[in-house]
C-alpha positions in Angstrom: 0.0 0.0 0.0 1.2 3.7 -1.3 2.7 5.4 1.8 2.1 10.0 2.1 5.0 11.5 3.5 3.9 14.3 5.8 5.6 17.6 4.6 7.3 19.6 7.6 5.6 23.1 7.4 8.4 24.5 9.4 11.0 24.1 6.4 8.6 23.8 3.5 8.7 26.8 1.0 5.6 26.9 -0.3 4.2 26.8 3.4 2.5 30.4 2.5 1.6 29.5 -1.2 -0.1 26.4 -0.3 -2.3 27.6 2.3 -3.3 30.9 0.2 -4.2 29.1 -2.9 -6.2 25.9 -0.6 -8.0 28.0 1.9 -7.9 32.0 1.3 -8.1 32.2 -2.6 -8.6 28.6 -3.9 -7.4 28.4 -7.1 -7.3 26.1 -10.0 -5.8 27.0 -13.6 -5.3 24.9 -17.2 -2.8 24.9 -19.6 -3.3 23.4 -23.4 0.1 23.1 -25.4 0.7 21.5 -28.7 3.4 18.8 -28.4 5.8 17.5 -31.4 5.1 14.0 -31.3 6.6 13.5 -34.8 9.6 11.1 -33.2 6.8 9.4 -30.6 5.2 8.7 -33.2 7.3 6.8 -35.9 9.3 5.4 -32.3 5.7 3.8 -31.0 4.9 2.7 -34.2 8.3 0.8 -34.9 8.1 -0.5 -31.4 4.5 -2.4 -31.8 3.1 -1.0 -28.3 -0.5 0.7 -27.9 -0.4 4.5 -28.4 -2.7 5.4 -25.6 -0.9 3.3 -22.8 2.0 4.8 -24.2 1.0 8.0 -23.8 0.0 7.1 -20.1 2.8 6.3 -19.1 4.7 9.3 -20.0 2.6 11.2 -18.1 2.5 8.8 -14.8 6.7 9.3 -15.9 6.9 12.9 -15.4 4.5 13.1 -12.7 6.2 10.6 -10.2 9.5 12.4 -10.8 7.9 15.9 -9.3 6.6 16.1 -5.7 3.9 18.7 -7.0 2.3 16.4 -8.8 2.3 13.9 -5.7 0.7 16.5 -3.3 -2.3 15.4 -1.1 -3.7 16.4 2.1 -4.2 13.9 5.1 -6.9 13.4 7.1 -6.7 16.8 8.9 -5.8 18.4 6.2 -2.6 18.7 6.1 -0.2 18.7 2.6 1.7 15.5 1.8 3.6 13.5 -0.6 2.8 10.5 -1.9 5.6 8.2 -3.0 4.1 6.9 -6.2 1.1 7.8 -7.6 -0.7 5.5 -10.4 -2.9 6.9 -13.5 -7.0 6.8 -13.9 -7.1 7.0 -17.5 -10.4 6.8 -19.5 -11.4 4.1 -22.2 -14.5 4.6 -24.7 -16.7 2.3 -25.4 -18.4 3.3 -29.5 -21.3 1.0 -29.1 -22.6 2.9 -26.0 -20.5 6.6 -26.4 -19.9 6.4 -22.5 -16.5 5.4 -21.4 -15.3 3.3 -18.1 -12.3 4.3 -15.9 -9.8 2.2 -15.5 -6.4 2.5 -13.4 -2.9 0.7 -13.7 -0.3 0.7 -11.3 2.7 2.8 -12.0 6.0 0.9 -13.0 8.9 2.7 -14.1 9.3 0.0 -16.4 7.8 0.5 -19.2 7.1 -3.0 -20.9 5.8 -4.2 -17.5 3.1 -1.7 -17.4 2.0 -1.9 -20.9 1.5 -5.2 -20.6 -0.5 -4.9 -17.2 -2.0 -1.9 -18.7 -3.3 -4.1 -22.1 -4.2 -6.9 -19.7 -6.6 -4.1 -17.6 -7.8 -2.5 -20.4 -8.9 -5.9 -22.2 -10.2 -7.4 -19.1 -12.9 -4.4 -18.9 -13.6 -3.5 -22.5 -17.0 -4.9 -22.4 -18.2 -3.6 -19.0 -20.5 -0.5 -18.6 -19.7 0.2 -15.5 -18.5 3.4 -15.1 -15.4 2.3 -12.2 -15.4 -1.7 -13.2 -12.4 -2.3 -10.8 -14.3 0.0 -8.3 -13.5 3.5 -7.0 -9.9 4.1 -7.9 -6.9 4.5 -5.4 -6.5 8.0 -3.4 -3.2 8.2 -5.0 -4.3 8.3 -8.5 -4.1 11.1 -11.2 -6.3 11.0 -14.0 -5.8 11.0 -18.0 -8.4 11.3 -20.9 -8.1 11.6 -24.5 -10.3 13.1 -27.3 -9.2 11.7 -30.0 -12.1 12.7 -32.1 -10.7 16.1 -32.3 -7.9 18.5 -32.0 -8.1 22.0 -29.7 -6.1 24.5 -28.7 -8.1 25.5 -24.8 -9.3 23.0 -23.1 -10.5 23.2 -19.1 -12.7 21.3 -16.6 -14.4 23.1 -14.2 -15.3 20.6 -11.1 -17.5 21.7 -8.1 -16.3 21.6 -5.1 -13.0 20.8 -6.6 -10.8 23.3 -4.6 -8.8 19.9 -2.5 -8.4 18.1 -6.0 -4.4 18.4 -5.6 -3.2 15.8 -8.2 -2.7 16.6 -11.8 -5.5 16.7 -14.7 -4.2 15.7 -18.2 -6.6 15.8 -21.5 -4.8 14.5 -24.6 -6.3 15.7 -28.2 -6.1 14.4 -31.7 -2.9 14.3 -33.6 -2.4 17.4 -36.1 -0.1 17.4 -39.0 1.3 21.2 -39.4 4.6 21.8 -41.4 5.7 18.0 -41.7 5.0 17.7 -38.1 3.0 15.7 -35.9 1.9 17.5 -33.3 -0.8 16.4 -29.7 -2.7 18.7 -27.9 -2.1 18.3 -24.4 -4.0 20.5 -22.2 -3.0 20.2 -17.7 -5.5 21.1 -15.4 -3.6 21.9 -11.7 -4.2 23.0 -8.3 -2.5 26.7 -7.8 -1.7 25.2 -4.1 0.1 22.4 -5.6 1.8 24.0 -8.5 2.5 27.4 -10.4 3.3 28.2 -14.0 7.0 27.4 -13.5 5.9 23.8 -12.5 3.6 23.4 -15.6 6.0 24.6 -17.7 8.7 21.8 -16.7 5.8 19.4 -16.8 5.4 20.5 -20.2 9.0 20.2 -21.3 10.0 17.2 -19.6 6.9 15.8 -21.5 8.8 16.9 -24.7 11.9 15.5 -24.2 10.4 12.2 -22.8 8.3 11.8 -25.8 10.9 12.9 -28.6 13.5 10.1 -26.9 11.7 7.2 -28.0 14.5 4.5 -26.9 12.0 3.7 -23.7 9.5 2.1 -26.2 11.8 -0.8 -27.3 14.2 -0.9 -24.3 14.2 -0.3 -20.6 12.9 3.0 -19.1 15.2 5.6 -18.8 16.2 6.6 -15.3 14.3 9.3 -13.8 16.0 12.9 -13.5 
């Protein structure tokens, strides 16, 4: 079972940032980038593995290397880190247009959790159920795709969402602009949790993940 570290307030400096953007202004802001996934692209393709899960674990990648995207608040309300958190991604289902949530745990290997995650996805891809494995860990973080269509804004608005700490990540349709392959990629955060400097880096770690395809074929690189 995934273990929170509790974050000492006392040396923590985003003490004062936290506590403004969770209790006096809560605050909660998207971002929608286009990524070159040209590289990705013809790398996933060569290796044989499933886009989507691919994708995933990029993302679960780059948001276990950050502890802003691992920040949660215990029982009393106070911030903490979880040591590995695992995605909630969505899957469609075309005969009914609704879609069932699924999650995977996180392994920084990334054959092992294709695999699991082809195994999941496969073992649910006739159920209805909206949570078939039931309601999802505490330490998840959750991924969607469009692929139906690109876009260039894209933002959730959830009610009563102001403790919602972990990372929101929408992926769009491919777009071909200039010989390029490009994703839309739009990350919803909490203001207490992260600023723009920490969606930026989010952003171009994502980049540089995704343009070094070697992880497909081979073992995951090491995390920075």
């Amino acid at each position: 079972m995934e273990h929170a570290t509790p974050i000492d307030l006392d040396t923590w400096p985003r003490r004062q940032h936290f506590a403004h953007y969770l209790h006096a202004s809560p605050c909660t802001y998207a971002l929608t980038v286009e990524v070159d996934v040209t590289d990705f692209v013809a790398a996933v393709r060569a290796s044989g593995r499933r886009t989507y899960v691919a994708q995933i674990w990029a993302l679960a990648a780059i948001v276990n290397r950050r502890d802003e995207f691992r920040l949660c608040v215990d029982e009393a309300g106070a911030p903490a880190v979880w040591d590995r958190v695992h995605p909630a991604f969505t899957v469609f289902h075309p005969e009914t247009e609704t879609f069932s949530c699924l999650w995977v745990a996180f392994d920084p290997d990334f054959a092992a959790f294709h695999d699991a995650a082809v195994r999941t996805i496969a073992e649910h891809s006739a159920s209805g159920d909206f949570f078939p494995q039931g309601e999802p860990p505490r330490n998840t973080f959750d991924v969607s795709s469009v692929p139906w269509t690109s876009f260039t804004g894209f933002a959730l608005n959830i009610e009563k969402g102001w403790a919602h700490l972990a990372p929101i990540v929408t992926l769009g349709r491919y777009v071909e602009r200039d010989g390029r392959v490009l994703l839309p990629v739009a990350l919803q955060l909490h203001h207490a949790a992260a600023d723009g400097f920490h969606a930026a880096r989010f952003v171009n770690e994502l980049r540089d993940l995704l343009a070094d395809g070697s992880w497909l074929a081979g073992p995951a690189p090491a995390a920075r």
